[in-house]
Backbone as JSON Lines, residues from 0, in Angstrom:
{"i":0,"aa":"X","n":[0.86,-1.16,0.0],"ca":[0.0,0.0,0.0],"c":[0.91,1.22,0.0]}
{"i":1,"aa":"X","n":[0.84,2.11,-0.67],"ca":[1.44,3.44,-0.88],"c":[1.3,4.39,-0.15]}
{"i":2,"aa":"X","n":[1.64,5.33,0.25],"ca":[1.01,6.4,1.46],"c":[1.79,7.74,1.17]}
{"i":3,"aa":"X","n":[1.27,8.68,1.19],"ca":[1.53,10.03,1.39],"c":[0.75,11.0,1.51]}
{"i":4,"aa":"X","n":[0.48,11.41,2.89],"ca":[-0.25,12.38,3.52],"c":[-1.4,11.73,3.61]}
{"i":5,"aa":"X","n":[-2.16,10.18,3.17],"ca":[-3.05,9.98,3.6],"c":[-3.75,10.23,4.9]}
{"i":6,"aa":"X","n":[-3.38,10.95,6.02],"ca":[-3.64,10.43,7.32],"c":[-4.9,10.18,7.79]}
{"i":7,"aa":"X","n":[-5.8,11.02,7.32],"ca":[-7.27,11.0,7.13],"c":[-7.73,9.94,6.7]}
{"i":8,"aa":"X","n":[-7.15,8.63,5.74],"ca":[-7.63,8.03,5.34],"c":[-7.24,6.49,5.98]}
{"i":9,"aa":"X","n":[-6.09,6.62,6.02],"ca":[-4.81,5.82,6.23],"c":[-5.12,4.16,7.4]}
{"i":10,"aa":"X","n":[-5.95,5.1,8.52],"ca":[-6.34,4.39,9.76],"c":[-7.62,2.88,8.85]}
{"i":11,"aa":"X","n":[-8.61,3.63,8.3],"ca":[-9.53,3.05,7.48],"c":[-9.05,2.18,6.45]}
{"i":12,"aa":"X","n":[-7.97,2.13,5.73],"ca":[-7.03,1.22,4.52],"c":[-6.76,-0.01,5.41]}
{"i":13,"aa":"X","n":[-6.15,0.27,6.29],"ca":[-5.42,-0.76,7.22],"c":[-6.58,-1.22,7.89]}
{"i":14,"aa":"X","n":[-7.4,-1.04,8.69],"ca":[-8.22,-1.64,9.0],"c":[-9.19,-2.5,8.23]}
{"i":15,"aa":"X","n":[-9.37,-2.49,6.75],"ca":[-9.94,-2.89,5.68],"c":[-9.41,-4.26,5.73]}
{"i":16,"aa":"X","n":[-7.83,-4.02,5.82],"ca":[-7.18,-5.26,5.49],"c":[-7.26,-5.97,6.45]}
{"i":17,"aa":"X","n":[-7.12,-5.59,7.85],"ca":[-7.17,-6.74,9.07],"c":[-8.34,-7.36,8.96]}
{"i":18,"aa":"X","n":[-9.14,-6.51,8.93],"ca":[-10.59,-7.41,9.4],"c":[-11.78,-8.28,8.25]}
{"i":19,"aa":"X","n":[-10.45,-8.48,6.55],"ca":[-11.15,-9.46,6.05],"c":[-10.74,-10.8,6.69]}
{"i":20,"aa":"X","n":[-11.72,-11.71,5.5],"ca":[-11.75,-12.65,6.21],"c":[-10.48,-14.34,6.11]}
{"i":21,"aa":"X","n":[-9.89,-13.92,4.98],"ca":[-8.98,-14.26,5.16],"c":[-7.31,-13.93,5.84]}
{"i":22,"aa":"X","n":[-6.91,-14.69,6.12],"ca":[-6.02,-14.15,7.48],"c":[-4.37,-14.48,7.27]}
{"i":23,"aa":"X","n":[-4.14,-15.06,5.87],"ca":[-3.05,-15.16,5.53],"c":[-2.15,-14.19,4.5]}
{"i":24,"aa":"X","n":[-2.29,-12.9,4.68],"ca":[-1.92,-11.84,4.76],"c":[-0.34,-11.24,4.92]}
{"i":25,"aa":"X","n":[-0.03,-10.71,4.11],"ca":[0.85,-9.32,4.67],"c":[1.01,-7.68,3.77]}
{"i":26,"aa":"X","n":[1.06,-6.91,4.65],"ca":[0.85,-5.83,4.48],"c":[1.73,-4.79,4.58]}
{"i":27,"aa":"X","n":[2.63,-4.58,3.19],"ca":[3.88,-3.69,2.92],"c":[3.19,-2.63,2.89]}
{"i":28,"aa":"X","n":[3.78,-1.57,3.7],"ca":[3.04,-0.05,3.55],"c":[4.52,0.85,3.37]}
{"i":29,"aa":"X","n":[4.27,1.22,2.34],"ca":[5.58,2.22,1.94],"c":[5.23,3.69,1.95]}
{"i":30,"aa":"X","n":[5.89,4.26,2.44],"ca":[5.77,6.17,2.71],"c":[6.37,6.48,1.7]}
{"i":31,"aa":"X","n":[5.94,7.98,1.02],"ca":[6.75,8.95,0.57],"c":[7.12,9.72,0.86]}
{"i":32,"aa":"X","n":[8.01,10.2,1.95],"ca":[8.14,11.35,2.81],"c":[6.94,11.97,2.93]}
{"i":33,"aa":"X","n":[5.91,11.23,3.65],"ca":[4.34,11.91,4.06],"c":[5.21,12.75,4.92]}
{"i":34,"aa":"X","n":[4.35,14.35,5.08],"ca":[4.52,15.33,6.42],"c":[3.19,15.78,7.17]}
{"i":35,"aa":"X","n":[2.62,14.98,7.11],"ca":[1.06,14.77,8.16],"c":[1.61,13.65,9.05]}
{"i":36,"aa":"X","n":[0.43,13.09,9.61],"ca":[0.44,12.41,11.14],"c":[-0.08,10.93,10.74]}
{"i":37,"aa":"X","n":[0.53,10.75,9.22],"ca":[0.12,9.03,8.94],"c":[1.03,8.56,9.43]}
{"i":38,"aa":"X","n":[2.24,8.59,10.01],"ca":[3.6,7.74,10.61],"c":[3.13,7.42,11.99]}
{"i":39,"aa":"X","n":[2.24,8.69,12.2],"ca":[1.36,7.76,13.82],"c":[0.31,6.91,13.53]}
{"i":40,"aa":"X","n":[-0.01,7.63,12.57],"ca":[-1.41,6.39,12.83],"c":[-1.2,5.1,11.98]}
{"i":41,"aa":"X","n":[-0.64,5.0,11.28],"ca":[0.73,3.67,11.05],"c":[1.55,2.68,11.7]}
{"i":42,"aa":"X","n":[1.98,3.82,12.6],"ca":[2.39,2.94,13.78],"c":[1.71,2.22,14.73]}
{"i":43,"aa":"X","n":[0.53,2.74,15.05],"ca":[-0.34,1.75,16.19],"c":[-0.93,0.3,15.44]}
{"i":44,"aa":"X","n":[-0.29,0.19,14.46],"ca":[-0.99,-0.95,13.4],"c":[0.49,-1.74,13.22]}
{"i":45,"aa":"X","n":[1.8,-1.59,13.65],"ca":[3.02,-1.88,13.68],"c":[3.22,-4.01,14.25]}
{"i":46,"aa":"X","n":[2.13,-3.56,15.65],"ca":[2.74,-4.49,16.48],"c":[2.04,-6.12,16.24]}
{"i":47,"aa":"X","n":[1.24,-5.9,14.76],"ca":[0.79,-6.8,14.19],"c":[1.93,-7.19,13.16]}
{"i":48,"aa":"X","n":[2.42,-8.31,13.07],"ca":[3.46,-8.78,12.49],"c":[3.48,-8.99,11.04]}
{"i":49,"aa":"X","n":[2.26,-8.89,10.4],"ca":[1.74,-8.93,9.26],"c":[2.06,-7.68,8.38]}
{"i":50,"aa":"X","n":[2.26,-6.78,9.82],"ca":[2.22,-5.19,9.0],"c":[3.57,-4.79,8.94]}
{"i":51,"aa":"X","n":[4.24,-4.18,7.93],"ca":[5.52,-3.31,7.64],"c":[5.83,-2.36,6.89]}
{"i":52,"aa":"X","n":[6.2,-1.44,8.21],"ca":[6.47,0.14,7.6],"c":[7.92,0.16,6.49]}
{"i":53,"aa":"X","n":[7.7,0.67,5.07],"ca":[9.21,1.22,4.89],"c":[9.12,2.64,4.12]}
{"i":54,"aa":"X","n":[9.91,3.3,4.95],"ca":[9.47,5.12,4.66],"c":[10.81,5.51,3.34]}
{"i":55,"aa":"X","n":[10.21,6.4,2.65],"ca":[11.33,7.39,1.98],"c":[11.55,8.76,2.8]}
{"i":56,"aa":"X","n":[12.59,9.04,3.08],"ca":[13.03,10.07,3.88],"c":[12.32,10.95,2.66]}
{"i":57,"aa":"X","n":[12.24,11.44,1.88],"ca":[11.78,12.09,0.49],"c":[10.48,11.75,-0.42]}
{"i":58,"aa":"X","n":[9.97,12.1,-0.65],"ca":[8.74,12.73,-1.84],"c":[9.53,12.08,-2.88]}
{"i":59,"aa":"X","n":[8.9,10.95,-3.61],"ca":[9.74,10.5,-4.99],"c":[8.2,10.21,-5.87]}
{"i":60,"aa":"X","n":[7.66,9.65,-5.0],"ca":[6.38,9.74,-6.2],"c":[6.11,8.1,-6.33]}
{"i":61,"aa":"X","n":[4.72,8.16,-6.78],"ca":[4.17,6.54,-6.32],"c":[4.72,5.21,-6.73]}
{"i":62,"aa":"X","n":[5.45,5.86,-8.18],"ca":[5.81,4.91,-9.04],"c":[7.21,4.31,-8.82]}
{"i":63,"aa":"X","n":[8.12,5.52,-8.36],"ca":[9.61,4.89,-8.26],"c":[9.34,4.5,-6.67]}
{"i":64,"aa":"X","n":[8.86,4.6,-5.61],"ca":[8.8,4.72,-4.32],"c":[8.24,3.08,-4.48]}
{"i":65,"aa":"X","n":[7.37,2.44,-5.19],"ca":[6.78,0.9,-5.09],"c":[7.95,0.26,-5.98]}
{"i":66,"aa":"X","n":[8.37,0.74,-6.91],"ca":[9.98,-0.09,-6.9],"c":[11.0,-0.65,-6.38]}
């Protein structure tokens, strides 16, 4: 899943994914140097092992950033 500046949305994506109903899952969430408050609300979704943050210190854009 891609992210930048979602934060408004961000909490609702992730929760989409936990609570289908299949459970064999994982969930790459890559940043683009977001500068809103999705790195928090990202993080409380961390300590599920399924889930993994990997951030760009930088704004590169959706396409080279999922590369």
């Amino acid at each position: 899943m891609s992210n930048y500046n979602n934060g408004q949305y961000i909490k609702e994506a992730i929760e989409s994914v936990i609570h289908q109903t299949f459970s064999n899952w994982e969930l790459l969430i890559i940043d683009d140097g977001s500068t809103d408050d999705s790195i928090a609300q990202i993080s409380e979704f961390l300590k599920d092992i399924r889930i993994s943050l990997i951030r760009n210190p930088v704004n590169r854009g959706k396409v080279p950033s999922l590369i």
